[in-house]
N, C-alpha and C positions, 0 to 999 in steps of 0.2 A: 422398526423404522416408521416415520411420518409417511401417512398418509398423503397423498396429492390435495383432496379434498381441503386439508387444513392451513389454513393460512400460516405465512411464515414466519410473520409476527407474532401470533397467537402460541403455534407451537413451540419458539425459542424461549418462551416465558414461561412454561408448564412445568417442566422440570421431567418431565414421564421419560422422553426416549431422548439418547444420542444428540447431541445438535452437528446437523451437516454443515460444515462449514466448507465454500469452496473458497480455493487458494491457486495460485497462478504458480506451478513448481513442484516439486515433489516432496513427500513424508520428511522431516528436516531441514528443509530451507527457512527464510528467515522468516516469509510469510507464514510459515506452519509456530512457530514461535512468539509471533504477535499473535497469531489465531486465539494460543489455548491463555497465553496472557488477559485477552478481551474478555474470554468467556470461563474465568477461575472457578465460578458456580457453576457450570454443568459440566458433565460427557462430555468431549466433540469428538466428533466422526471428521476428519480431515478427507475432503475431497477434491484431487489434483485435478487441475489444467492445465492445459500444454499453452494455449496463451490466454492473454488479458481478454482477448477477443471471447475466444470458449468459454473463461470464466462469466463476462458480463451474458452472456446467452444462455446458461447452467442457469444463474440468478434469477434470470427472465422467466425461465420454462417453471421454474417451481415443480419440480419434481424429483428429480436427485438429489438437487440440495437445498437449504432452509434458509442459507443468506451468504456472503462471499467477503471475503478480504481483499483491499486491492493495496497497490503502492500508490502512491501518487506524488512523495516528492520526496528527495534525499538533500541533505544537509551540505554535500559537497556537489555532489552533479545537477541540482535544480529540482525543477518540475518534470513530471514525465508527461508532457504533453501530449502524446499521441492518450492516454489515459485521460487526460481533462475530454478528448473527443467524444472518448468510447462512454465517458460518465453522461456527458452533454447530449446525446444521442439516445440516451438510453430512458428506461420506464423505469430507473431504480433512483432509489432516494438515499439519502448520506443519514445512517442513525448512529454514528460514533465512528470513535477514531482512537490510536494507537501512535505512540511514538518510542521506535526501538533502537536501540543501540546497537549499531551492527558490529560486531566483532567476528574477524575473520583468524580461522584458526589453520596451520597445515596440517593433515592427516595422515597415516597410510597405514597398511596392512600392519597387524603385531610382528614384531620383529625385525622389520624395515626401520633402517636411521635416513638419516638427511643425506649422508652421504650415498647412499645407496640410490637413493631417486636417479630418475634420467628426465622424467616427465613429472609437471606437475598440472593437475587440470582444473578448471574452472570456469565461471561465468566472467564475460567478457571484464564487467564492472569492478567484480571481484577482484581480479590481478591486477586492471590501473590502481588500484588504491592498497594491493599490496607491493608495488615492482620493489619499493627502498628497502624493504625485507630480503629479498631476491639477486640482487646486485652481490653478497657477499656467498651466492651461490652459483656462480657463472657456469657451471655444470648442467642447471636443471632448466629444462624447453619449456615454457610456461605456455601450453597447448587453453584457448579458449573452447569450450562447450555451451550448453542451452542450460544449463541449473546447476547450484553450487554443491545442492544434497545430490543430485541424479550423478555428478562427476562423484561424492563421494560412493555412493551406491554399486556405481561401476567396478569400482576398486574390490568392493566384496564379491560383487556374484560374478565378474572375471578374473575375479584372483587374481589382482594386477602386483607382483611384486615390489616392480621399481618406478611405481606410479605410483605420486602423492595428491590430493586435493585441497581444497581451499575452502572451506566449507562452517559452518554453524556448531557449535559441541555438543547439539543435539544430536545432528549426521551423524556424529563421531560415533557415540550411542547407539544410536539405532542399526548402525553399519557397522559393529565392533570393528570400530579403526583406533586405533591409538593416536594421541596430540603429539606430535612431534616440536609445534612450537605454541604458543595459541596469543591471538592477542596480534598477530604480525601484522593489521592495517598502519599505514602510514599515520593516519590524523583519527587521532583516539576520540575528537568529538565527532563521529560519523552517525546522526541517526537517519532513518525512514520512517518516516507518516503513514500510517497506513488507515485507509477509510474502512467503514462497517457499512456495506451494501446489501438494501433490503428493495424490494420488489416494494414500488410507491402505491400500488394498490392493497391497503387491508393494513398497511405500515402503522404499529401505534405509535402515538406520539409522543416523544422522552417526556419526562417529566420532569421541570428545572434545567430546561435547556439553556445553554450557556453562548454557544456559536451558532453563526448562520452560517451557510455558503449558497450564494445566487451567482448568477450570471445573466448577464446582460448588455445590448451594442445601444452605439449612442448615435446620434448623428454625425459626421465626416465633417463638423465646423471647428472651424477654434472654442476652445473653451469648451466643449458639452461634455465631458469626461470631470472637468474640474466643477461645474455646477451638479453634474452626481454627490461628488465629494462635500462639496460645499455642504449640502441637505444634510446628507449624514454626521458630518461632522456637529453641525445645527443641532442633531439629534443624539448627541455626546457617545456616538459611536465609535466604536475603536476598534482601526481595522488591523486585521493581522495578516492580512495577503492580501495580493491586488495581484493576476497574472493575466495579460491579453496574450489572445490566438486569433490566426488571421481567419479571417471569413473565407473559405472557400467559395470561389467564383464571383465574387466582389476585391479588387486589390487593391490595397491600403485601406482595408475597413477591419475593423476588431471586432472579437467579444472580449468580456473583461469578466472576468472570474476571481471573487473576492469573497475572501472571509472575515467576517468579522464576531468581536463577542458582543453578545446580545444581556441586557439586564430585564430580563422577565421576557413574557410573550406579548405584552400589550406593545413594549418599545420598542421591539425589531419591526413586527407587523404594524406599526406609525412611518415608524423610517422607510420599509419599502412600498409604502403606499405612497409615501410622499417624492419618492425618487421615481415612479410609476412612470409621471408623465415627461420625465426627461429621457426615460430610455426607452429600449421597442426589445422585445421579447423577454423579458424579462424571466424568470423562471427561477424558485428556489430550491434551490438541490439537496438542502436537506440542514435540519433545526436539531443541534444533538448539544451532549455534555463534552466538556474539553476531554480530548485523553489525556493519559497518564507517558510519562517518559519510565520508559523500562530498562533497567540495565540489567543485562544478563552473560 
């Protein structure tokens, strides 16, 4: 294992040991699937969190683990905003990203059919985007849980008969459940973004970076959001998100969280020097290569 001593940059680039990657969910979830996608050249040692919370403070401590995956936005339900917080709040920097196709599969114990289920379980998210699957099985009680591999998980080491789950075809694997159906989400373009979170201290910096992500509040007047824009635009910037969140204990004041593609280091770092003095806090969250869209 990594040393404390070693930075987590440093280390994830050696190739020597394991790389700890923490992830919000258990061994199987979709998080653990973007993980080992990210990092196809090394080892990874997958290290669960019970939340996004624990995960950003695992990241922080630099000790158990070398760097962390997080979600930060899905293609049908938005932003995970409460996640833009924990990022905003945090000592860690954005060095890559991931975008996966979520495919949700039903599972259950070998020898168990469909018609056998009574219960099917999973994460909250999980079942809104499978119910249209569901409806020509008016039988089965689609019971919500805390993780999609953990509900499959359950199903092996309580030996749950006539309980099916919702889960990733990795679960499936790792949990010898059998696919009973696979593929059952509603809207087949469903992906998740998922960030590459490193501790901003010792963080190397990508090389051939393609995206920014900052965030930054502006003044409460007309117009000072769109004179942001204006500059970058100026700066033949092309943005590819723009999300505000309200300010806590200021109401009706924003921050505005924006990604955009960068062409070299000289012109991102032009553009937000030049929008500097339009806005007040500014802060860049992190300078990486676009991800890749994974279907699996």
């Amino acid at each position: 294992m990594l040393n404390a001593e070693t930075s987590s940059s440093s280390s994830t680039r050696d190739g020597a040991s394991p790389l700890r990657v923490c992830i919000q969910g258990y061994a199987g979830a979709f998080h653990d699937i973007a993980a080992r996608h990210c990092f196809l050249d090394r080892e990874v040692e997958i290290v669960p969190a019970r939340t996004f919370d624990d995960l950003v403070e695992l990241i922080e401590q630099q000790q158990e683990v070398d760097l962390g995956l997080m979600a930060i936005e899905n293609s049908l339900a938005g932003s995970l905003m409460y996640n833009y917080k924990l990022l905003h709040d945090s000592n860690l920097t954005i060095t890559g990203e991931v975008y996966l196709r979520i495919k949700h599969n039903l599972m259950a114990s070998p020898g168990t059919r469909i018609e056998d289920l009574v219960e099917v379980h999973s994460h909250p998210m999980a079942i809104a985007q499978c119910r249209e699957f569901f409806r020509a099985y008016p039988h089965i009680r689609l019971v919500e849980t805390a993780d999609t591999a953990l509900s499959a998980r359950d199903i092996q080491e309580r030996d749950l008969r006539n309980t099916g789950a919702i889960a990733s075809s990795l679960a499936a694997d790792l949990y010898d459940l059998n696919i009973l159906a696979s593929g059952i989400e509603t809207n087949k373009k469903n992906y998740t973004r998922f960030l590459v979170l490193e501790p901003s201290e010792g963080a190397v910096p990508v090389e051939e970076p393609e995206k920014v992500s900052l965030v930054f509040s502006v003044d409460h007047t007309v117009g000072s959001l769109y004179k942001v824009l204006a500059v970058l635009a100026a700066y033949n910037i092309n943005l590819s998100k723009i999300q505000s969140a309200p300010i806590i204990g200021r109401p009706w004041e924003y921050l505005f969280f924006v990604d955009f593609l960068a062409e070299g280091t000289v012109g991102y770092k032009q553009a937000v020097e030049a929008i500097r003095p339009l806005t007040y806090n500014i802060q860049v969250l992190g300078v990486y290569r676009q991800g890749e869209h994974i279907e699996v």
